[in-house]
C-alpha positions in Angstrom: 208.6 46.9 135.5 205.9 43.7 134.8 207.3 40.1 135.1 210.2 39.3 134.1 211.5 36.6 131.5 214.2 34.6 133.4 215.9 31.3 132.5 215.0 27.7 133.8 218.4 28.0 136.0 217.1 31.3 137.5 214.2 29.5 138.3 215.6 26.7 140.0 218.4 28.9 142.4 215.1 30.4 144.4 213.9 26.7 145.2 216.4 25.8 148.3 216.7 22.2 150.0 214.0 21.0 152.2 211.2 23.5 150.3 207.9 22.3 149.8 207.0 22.9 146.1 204.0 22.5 144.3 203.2 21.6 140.9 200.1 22.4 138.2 198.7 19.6 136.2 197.2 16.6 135.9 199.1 13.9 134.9 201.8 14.9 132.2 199.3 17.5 130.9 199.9 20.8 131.8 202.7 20.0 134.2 206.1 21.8 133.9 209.0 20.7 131.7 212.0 23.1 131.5 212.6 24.1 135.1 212.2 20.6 136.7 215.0 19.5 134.7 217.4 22.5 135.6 216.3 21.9 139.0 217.4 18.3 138.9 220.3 19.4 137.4 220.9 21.9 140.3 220.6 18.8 142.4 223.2 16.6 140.9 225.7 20.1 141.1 224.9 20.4 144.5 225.4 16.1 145.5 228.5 16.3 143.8 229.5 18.9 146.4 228.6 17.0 149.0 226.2 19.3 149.7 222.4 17.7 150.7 219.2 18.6 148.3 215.7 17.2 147.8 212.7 19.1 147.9 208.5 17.8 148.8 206.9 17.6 145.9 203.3 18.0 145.4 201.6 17.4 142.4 197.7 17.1 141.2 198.5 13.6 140.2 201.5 12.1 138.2 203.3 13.6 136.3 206.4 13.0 133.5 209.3 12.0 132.7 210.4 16.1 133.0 209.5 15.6 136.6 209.1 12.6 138.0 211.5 10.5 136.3 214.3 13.5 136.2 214.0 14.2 139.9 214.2 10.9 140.9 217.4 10.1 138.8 218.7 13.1 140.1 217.8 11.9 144.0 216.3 15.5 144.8 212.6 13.9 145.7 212.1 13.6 150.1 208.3 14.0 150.4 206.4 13.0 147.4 202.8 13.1 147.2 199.7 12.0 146.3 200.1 9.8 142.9 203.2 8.9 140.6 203.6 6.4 138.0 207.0 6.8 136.7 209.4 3.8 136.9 212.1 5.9 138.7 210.1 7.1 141.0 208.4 3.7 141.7 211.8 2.3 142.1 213.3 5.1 144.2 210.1 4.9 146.5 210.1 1.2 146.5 213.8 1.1 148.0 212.9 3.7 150.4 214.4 6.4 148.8 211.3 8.6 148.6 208.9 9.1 152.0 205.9 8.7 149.5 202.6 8.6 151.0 199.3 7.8 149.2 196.0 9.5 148.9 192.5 10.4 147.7 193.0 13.0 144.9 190.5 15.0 145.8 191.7 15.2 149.7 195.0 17.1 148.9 194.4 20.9 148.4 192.4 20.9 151.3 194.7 19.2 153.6 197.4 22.0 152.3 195.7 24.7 153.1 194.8 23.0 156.3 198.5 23.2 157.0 198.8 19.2 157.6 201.9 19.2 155.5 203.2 22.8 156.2 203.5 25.5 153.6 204.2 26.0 150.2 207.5 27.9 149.4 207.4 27.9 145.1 204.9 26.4 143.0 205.5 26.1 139.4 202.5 26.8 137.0 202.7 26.1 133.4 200.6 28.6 131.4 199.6 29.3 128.2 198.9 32.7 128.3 199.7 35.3 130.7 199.5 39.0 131.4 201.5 41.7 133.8 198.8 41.5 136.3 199.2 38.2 137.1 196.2 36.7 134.5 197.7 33.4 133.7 195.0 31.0 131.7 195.9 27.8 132.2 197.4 24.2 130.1 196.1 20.8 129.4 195.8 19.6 132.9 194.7 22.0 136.1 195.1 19.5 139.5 196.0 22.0 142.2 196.7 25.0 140.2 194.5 27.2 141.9 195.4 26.1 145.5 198.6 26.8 144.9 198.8 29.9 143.4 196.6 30.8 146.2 198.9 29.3 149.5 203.0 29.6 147.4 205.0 32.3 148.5 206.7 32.6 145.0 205.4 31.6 142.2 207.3 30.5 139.1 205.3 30.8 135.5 206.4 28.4 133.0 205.5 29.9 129.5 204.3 27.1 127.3 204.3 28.3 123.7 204.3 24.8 121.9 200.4 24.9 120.8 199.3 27.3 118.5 196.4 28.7 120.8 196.1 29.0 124.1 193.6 27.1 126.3 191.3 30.1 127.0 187.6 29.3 128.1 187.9 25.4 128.6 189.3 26.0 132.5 186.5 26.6 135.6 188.7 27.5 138.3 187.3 27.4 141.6 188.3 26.7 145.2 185.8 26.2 147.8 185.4 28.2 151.1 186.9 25.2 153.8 185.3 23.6 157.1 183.5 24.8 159.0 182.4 27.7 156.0 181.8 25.2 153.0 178.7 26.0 151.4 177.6 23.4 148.2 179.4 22.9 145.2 177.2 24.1 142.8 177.2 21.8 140.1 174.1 20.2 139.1 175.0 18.8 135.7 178.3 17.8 134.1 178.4 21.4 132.1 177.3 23.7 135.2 180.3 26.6 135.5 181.0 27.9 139.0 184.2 29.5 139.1 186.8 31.6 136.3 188.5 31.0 132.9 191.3 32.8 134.0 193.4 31.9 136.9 194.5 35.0 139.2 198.0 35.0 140.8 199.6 38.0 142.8 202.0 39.3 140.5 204.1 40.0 143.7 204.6 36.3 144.4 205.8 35.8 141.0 209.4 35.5 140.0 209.4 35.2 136.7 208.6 34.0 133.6 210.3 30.8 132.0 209.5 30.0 128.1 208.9 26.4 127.2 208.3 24.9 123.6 208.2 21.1 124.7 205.4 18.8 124.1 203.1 16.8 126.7 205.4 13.7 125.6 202.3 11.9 126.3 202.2 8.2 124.0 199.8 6.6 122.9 198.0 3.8 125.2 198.9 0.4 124.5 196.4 -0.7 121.6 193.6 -3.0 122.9 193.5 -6.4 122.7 191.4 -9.8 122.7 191.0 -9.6 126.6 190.1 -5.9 126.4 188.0 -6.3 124.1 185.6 -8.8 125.5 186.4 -6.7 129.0 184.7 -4.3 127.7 182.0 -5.7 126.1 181.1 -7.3 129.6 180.7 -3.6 131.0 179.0 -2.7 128.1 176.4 -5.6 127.7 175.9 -5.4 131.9 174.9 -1.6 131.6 172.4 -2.0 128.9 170.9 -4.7 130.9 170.6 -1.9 133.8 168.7 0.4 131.2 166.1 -2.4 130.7 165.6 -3.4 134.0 165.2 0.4 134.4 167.5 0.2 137.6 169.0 3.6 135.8 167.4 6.5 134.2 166.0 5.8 130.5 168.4 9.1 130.0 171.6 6.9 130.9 174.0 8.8 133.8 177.8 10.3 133.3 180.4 8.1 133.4 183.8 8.5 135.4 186.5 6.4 133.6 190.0 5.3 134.8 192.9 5.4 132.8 195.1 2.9 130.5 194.0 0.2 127.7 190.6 -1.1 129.5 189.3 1.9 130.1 189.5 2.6 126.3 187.8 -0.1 125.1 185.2 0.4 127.6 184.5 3.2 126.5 184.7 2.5 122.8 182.3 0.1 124.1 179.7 2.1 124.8 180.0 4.3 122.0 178.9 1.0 119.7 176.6 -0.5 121.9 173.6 0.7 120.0 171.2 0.6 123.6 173.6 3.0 125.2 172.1 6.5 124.4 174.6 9.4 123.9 176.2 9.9 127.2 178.4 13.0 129.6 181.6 12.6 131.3 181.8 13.9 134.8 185.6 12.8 135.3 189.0 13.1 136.2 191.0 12.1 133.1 189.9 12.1 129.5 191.5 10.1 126.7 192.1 9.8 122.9 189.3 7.3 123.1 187.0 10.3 124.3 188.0 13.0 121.5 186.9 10.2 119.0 183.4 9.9 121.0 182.8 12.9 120.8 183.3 13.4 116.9 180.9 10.8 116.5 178.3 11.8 118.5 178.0 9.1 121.3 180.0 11.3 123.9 178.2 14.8 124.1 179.7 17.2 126.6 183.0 15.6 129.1 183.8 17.2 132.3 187.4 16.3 133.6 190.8 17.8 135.5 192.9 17.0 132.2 193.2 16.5 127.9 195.1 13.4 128.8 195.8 13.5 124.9 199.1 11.8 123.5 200.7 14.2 121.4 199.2 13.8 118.1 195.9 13.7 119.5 196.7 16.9 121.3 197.9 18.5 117.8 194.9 17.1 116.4 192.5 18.5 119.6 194.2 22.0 118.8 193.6 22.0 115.0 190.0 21.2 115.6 189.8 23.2 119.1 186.6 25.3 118.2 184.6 22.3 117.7 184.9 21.2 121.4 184.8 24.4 123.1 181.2 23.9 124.0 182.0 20.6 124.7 185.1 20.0 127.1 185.3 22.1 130.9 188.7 21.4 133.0 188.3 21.8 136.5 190.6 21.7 139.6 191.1 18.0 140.8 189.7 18.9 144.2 186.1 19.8 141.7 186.4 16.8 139.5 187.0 14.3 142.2 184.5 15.8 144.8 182.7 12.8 146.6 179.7 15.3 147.1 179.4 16.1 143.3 179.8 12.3 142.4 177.2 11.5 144.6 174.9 14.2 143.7 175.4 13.8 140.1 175.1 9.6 140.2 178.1 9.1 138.0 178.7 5.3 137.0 182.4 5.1 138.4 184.7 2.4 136.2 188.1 2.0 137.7 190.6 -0.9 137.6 191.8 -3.3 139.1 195.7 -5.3 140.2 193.7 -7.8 142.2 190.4 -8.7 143.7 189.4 -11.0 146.1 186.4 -13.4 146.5 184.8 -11.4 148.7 184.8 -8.0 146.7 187.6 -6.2 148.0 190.1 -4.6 145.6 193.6 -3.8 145.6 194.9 -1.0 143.2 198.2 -0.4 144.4 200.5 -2.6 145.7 202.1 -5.9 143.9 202.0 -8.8 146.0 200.8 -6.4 148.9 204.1 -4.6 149.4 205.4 -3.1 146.0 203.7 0.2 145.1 202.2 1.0 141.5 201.1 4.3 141.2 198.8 5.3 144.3 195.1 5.2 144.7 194.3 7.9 142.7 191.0 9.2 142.1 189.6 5.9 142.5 188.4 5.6 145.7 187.2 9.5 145.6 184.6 7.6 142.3 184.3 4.3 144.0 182.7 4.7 147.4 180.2 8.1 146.2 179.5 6.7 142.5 175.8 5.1 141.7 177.3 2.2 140.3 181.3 1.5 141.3 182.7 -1.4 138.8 186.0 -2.7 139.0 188.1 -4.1 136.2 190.6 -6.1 134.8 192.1 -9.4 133.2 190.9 -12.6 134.7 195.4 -13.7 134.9 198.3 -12.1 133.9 201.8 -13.4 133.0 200.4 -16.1 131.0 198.4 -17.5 134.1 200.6 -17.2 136.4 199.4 -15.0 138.7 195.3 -14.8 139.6 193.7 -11.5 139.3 190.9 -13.2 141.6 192.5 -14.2 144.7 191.4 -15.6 148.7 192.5 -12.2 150.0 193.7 -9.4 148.4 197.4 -8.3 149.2 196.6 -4.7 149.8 193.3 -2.9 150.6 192.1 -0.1 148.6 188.7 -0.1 148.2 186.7 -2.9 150.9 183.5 -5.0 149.6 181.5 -2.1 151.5 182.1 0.5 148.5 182.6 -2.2 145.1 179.7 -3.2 143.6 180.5 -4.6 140.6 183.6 -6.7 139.5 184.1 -7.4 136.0 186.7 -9.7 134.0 187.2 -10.9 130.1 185.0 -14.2 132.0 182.0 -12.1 132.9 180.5 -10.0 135.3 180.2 -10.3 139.0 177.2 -8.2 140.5 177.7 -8.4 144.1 174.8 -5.8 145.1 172.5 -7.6 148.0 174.6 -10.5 148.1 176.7 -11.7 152.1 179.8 -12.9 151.7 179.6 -17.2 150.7 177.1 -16.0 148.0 180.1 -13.1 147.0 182.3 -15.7 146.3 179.9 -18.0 144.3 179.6 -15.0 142.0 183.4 -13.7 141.7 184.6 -17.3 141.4 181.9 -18.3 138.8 181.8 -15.3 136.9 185.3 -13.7 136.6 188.2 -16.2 138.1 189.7 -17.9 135.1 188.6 -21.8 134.4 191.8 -22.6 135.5 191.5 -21.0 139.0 188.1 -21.7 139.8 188.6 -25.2 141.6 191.6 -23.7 143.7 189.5 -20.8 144.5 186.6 -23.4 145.9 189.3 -25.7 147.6 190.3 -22.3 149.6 186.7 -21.9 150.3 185.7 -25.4 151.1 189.1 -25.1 153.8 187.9 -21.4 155.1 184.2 -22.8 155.4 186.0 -25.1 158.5 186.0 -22.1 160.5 182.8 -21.2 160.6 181.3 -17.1 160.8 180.2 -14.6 158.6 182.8 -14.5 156.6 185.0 -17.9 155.7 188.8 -17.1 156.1 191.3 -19.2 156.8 194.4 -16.7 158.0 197.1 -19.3 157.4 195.8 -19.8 154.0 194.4 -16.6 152.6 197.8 -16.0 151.1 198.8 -19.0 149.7 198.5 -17.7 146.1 200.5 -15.3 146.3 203.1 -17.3 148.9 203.2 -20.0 145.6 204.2 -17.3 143.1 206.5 -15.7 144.9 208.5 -19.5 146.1 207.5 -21.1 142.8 206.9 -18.3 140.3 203.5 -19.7 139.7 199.8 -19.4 141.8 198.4 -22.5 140.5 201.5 -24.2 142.2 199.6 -23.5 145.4 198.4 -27.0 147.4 195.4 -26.1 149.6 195.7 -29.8 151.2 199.1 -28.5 153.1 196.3 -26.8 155.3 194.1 -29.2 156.8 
């Protein structure tokens, strides 16, 4: 009889309260879009009843507002997991609606088919091409597909006929033999292939097929500005100084970049820095910013878990999609974030930052130490295995209100042990072979803002009473953020109340 076409509502009646379901893509690319919504739907039906429903949702990494932001309006999210950036569900999660728990990206599919958070029950795989056999190739994004085809005990296919060609040949879907059986990931260079174009699913688990015509819905990053700008220059102008000082290969080394408005113009950065030579990607996200590298020239071959594309770039990607077929591989995120491919590859790992203390730790999640962002991401999976890990971000935000540099940082992400490099629109902080005291010379005179730099000294004059290793003052450390939160401003903050 082959696989049936059924409707998103069909879809949604198999997935029961309490299920653990899993999700394919990477962000909002290749994610699904029609059954989510009748499944939140179902939800609000089923509340209105008086009857309970939310399900454990696992994802490669955020998602949209087709998931994410309709599932948490609809209150059907229990268990989510590992990233989100969606205001509803940051909201939901921040009032203790959702059990959210954060982690490494690259940590997840193995820790499901470990069995840590029980089974899948339906996993919903957009496709973009499929066959009776169970042959599905793959969208814009792959994060756990392939892991979760493998573990669901139904599948659902969503259908995705909104581009005019499927995906085939950019995907490399592999999953790796687990503890104690692991043998090497065999990937040597950013281009190396080591698993299948097509992604196999037992047509038995499958329950249908749903059709979808909607877009990625994915906008446009804010436009750079001034601070960006010179952010990224900073990066820029400290790497080419690495290539003369030949503390890197003549040949330059891949870069992983993070996401959002500084990562573009770091990387636009290095495509007009005329000392960078043309570079690879070994990463987890790519960007508009990267489609125009690599129609110039300066970016020659990108490996990554997702065309992180806004939709005209997408359209634009699509019209022009035989050009970068020899130049673009999508892996799962469990390959892309692989701390032993990072480290044997040497990738130059550029993340950002919330906050960063004087001492080199960094805090990528939480606001004022208590109020969740989006989740740690790939970051740390980058950070701790990269060659080179540098941090960025503006110097202040809110006009100056608040510090970016900071005693202590609210919330610990990545410690001083794995960040090696902390750059702001002031400068660049290279804290390689440095203790702590002569850390703190280095952040505070490079990257605080002018206008933070003699607070930041009167904190460390006041830790420097207590003696050790590593000056702290515990009643103090905080005080920043203690003067924005009671005063709505850091700079209010009176180190003299402490002696």
């Amino acid at each position: 009889m082959g696989i049936p076409f059924i409707t998103a509502e069909e879809a949604a009646a198999y997935i029961k309260n309490g299920d653990n379901v899993g999700l394919s893509g990477f962000t909002a690319s290749g994610t699904p879009k029609v059954v989510t919504i009748a499944l939140a739907q179902r939800a609000k039906e089923l509340h209105a009843k008086g009857e309970p429903f939310k399900i454990n949702l696992f994802t490669g990494a955020s998602t949209n507002d087709y998931v994410d932001g309709e599932l948490a309006r609809a209150d059907a999210i229990n268990i989510r997991t590992p990233y989100q950036s969606h205001p509803d569900s940051r909201k939901n999660l921040n009032n203790g609606g959702i059990h959210y728990f954060d982690g490494h990206l690259s940590h997840v599919s193995q820790d499901l088919r470990y069995g840590f958070f029980g089974g899948i029950d339906v996993a919903i795989i957009e496709a973009t091409e499929f066959s009776p056999n169970g042959d599905v190739i793959l969208g814009a994004g792959m994060g756990m597909s392939a892991t979760l085809a493998m573990m669901a005990k139904k599948v659902i296919i969503e259908y995705s006929s909104y581009y005019a060609t499927s995906f085939r040949g950019f995907h490399d879907n592999y999953v790796p033999l687990d503890p104690p059986h692991r043998r090497e990931i065999p990937i040597y260079k950013p281009d190396d292939r080591i698993g299948t174009t097509v992604l196999h699913i037992d047509p038995e688990k499958i329950i249908g097929v749903v059709p979808s015509n909607a877009s990625e819905s994915i906008k446009p990053f804010t436009a750079g500005d001034e601070i960006t700008a010179r952010i990224g220059a900073n990066v820029c102008d400290f790497l080419a100084g690495e290539l003369r000082a030949g503390k890197m290969p003549k040949e330059f080394l891949p870069i992983q970049s993070g996401v959002g408005n500084v990562a573009n113009a770091v990387l636009a950065g290095l495509g007009e820095n005329p000392e960078i030579p043309r570079f690879e990607m070994y990463t987890e996200v790519i960007q508009d910013s990267v489609m125009k590298l690599m129609e110039e020239g300066h970016c020659k071959f990108a490996s990554t878990c997702a065309l992180t594309f806004s939709d005209e770039a997408m359209l634009h990607f699509m019209d022009n999609i035989d050009f970068f077929r020899d130049k673009i591989l999508m892996r799962p995120g469990e390959i892309s974030n692989s701390p032993e491919v990072v480290r044997r590859l040497g990738l130059i790992a550029m993340n950002t930052a919330l906050e960063a203390d004087i001492f080199g730790n960094v805090n990528s999640t939480h606001v004022l130490g208590n109020k969740m962002m989006n989740g740690i991401g790939g970051s740390g999976d980058f950070c701790r295995n990269g060659y080179l890990s540098i941090f960025s971000c503006p110097s202040i935000q809110k006009g100056g209100k608040i510090s970016a540099i900071v005693p202590m940082v609210s919330h610990v992400d990545h410690s001083e042990h794995s960040v090696k490099v902390i750059v702001t629109e002031q400068g660049v902080a290279d804290l390689r072979g440095k203790d702590p005291l002569q850390r703190a010379e280095t952040i505070i005179e490079n990257c605080a803002h002018p206008m933070y730099r003699e607070l930041l000294w009167d904190y460390v004059k006041l830790a420097q009473r207590n003696g050790g290793h590593t000056p702290n003052n515990l009643h103090a450390c905080f005080a920043l953020h203690q003067a924005f939160m009671e005063k709505g401003d850091m700079a209010q903050v009176d180190f003299s109340l402490y002696y």
